[in-house]
KEPA-964710 format. One record per residue (C-alpha): y, x, z; residue in one letter. Coordinates in steps of 0.001 Angstrom, whole numbers, plus 500000, padded with zeros to 6 digits. Layout:
YXZA;...
//
This chain:
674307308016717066X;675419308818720327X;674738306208723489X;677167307846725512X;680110305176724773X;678332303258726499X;678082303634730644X;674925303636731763X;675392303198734975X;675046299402737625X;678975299250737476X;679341300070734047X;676808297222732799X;678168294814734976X;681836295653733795X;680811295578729995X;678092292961729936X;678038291150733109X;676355290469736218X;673313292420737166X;672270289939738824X;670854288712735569X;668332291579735719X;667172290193738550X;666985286608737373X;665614288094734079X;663157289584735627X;661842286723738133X;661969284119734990X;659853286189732710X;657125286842735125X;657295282956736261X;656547282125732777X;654227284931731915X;651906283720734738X;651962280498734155X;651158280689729965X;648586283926730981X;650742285408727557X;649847289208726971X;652993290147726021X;655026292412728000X;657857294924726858X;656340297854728827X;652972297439727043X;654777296653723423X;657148299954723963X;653665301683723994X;655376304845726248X;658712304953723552X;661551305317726400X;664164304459724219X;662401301656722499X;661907300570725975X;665617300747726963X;666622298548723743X;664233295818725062X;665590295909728086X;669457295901726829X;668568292751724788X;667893291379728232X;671232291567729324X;673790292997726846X;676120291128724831X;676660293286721630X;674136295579720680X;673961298364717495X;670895300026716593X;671791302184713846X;668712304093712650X;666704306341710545X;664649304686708348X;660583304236709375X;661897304385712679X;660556301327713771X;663928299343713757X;662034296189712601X;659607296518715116X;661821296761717628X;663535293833716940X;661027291359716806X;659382292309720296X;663266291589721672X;663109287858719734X;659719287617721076X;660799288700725014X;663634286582724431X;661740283351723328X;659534283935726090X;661731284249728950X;664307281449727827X;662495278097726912X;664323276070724332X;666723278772722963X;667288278761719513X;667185282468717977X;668440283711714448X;667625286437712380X;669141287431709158X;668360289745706386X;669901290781703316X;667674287834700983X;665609284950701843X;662769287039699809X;663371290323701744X;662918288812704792X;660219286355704260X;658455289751702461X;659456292474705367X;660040290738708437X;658207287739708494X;654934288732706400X;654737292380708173X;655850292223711388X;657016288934712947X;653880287306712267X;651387290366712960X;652768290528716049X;652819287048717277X;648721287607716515X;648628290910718438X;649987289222721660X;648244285805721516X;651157284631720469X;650257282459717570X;649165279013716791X;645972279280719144X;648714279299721914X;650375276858720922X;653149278056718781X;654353275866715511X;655178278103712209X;656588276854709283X;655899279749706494X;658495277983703595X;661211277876706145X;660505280803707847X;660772278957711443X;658613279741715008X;658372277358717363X;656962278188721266X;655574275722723039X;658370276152725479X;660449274643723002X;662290278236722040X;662367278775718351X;663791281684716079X;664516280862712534X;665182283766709789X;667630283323706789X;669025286052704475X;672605285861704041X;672518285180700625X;671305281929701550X;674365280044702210X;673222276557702462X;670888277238705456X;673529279551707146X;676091277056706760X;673496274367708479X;674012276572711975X;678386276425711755X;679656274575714489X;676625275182716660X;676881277049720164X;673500279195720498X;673576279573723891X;671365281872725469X;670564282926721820X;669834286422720535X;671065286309716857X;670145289824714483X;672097290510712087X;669623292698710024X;670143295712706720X;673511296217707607X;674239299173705510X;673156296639702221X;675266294034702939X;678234293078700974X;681240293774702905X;683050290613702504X;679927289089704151X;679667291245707064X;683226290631708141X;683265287402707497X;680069287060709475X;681779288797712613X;685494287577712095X;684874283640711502X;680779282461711376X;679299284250714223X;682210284277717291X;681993280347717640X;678355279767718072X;678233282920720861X;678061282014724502X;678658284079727165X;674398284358727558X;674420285222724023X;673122288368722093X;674378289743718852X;672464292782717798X;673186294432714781X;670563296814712983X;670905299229709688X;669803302745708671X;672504304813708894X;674925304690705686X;674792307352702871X;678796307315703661X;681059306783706526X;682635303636705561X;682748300704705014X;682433297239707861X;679159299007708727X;680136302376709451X;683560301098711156X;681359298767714080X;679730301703714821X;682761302790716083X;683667300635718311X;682563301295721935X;682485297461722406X;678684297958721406X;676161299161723693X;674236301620721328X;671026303136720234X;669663305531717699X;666509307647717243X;664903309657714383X;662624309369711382X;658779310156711959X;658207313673711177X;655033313423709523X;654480317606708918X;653012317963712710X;650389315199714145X;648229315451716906X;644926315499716057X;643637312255716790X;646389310879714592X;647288308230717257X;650649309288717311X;653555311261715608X;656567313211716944X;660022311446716918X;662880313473716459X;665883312832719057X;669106315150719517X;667426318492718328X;664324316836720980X;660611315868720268X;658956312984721775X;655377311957721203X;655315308196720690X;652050306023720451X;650960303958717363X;651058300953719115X;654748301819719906X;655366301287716020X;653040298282715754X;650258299747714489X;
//
C-alpha cells in the first residue's frame, strides 16, 4: 500500500492533520513526563532501527486518521500497542480504546501476547504503578490515562462508550479485513464520529484482504488516511546470529532487529 496519498511534507501535515506545532508540544510533554516517572520507554528504542515502524509512531503523535494495512507477521500488533503505550504516556488521563474482532481474540492475541509483555519490557507494569484489570481487559497509568480493549462483538461494553467524547484519545479499530461489514460502517458512519475530538486518533489496522472489496478495501481508498504498509518476514535468508530477519518493502530489503518485533 502506497504512502504517497499522503504529503509528507511540514505544509502537507499541517493542512491534513493540523498544526505542527503539536510536534513540538508533543515532543516537550513526553520528555517532561518521561523524566519525571524515569519510564524506559521511548519510541526510538521500541522501533528497534524499523524506519517505518518508527514513522507510524510518530504519525500516531499527530495524525488524525491513520490505516495500516499489512502483511500478516508483520508486526501490526506490535506496532500498535507501543502507539497506545506513547500515547498513554504523553497524555495523562486520556481514555484509549482498542477493538478486535471478539472479546476472546483479543483478550488471547493482544492482551495475553503483546499488550501485557510489553508493559513488563518497559517497566511499565504494576511495579510502576499501573492498575490492570485482566477480566475487563482495562490498564490504568498512574497518570490517570487508561486504554480499555473490547471486541466488537461485544455490544454491551461498546455501547457503554456512546455518547462519550474521547478527547485526546487514540481509538484502534483492529482485524479489519474479518469484520462484518455492517459493523465496520456502522462503526465509522454513526458510533465512532461523535466521541472523536479534534486531538483524537482513529487508526485502523488489517492484513490486506484476499479481495478488493468490501468497507475494508474501500477506506483504503480514501486519501483522507495517512497510510502505511510493509511486508511479511521472509524467513528463507537470516543473518547468522538470528537477531534479525529481512523485511520486504517495494521490491526493497531492510534488516530489522528482533526487538523491533517485540521479541
Amino acid at each position: 500500500m502506497s504512502t504517497d496519498l499522503v504529503p509528507r511534507t511540514p505544509d502537507g501535515v499541517e493542512a491534513l492533520y493540523g498544526s505542527t506545532k503539536l510536534l513540538e508540544r508533543d515532543k516537550e510533554q513526553t520528555e517532561a513526563v518521561q523524566a519525571e516517572a524515569e519510564l524506559q520507554f521511548s519510541i526510538e528504542d521500541f522501533a528497534g532501527g524499523h524506519a517505518p515502524q518508527l514513522e507510524v509512531l510518530h504519525a500516531c503523535r499527530v495524525s488524525r486518521r491513520i490505516l495500516l494495512m499489512m502483511a500478516r507477521q508483520a508486526a501490526k500488533s506490535w506496532t500498535i500497542a507501543g502507539a497506545f503505550a506513547d500515547r498513554m504516556i504523553m497524555r495523562p488521563g486520556v481514555t484509549n480504546w482498542f477493538m478486535g474482532l471478539t472479546g476472546t481474540a483479543v483478550h488471547e492475541n493482544f492482551w495475553t501476547k503483546v499488550w501485557k509483555p510489553l508493559l513488563f519490557k518497559y517497566g511499565l507494569g504494576p511495579a510502576s504503578g499501573t492498575k490492570l484489570n485482566e477480566t475487563r481487559m482495562t490498564t490504568e497509568f498512574r497518570n490517570g490515562s487508561r486504554l480499555i480493549m473490547t471486541g466488537t462483538d461485544d455490544t454491551s461494553h461498546v455501547s457503554t462508550f456512546l455518547g462519550n467524547r474521547l478527547a485526546g484519545s487514540m481509538i484502534a479499530l483492529d482485524e479489519l479485513q474479518s469484520q462484518k461489514p455492517g459493523v465496520v460502517r456502522q462503526l465509522l458512519k454513526d458510533t465512532l464520529p461523535p466521541m472523536l475530538s479534534p486531538t483524537s486518533t482513529l487508526l485502523l489496522s488489517g492484513v490486506i484482504p484476499e479481495v478488493p472489496a468490501g468497507p475494508w478495501w474501500e477506506e483504503s481508498l480514501k486519501p483522507t488516511w495517512q497510510q502505511f504498509s510493509w511486508g511479511r518476514v521472509r524467513v528463507d535468508s537470516e543473518p547468522q546470529d538470528a537477531t534479525s530477519r529481512e523485511w520486504v518493502e517495494g521490491g526493497k530489503t531492510v534488516w530489522i532487529s528482533a526487538q523491533a518485533r517485540g521479541l
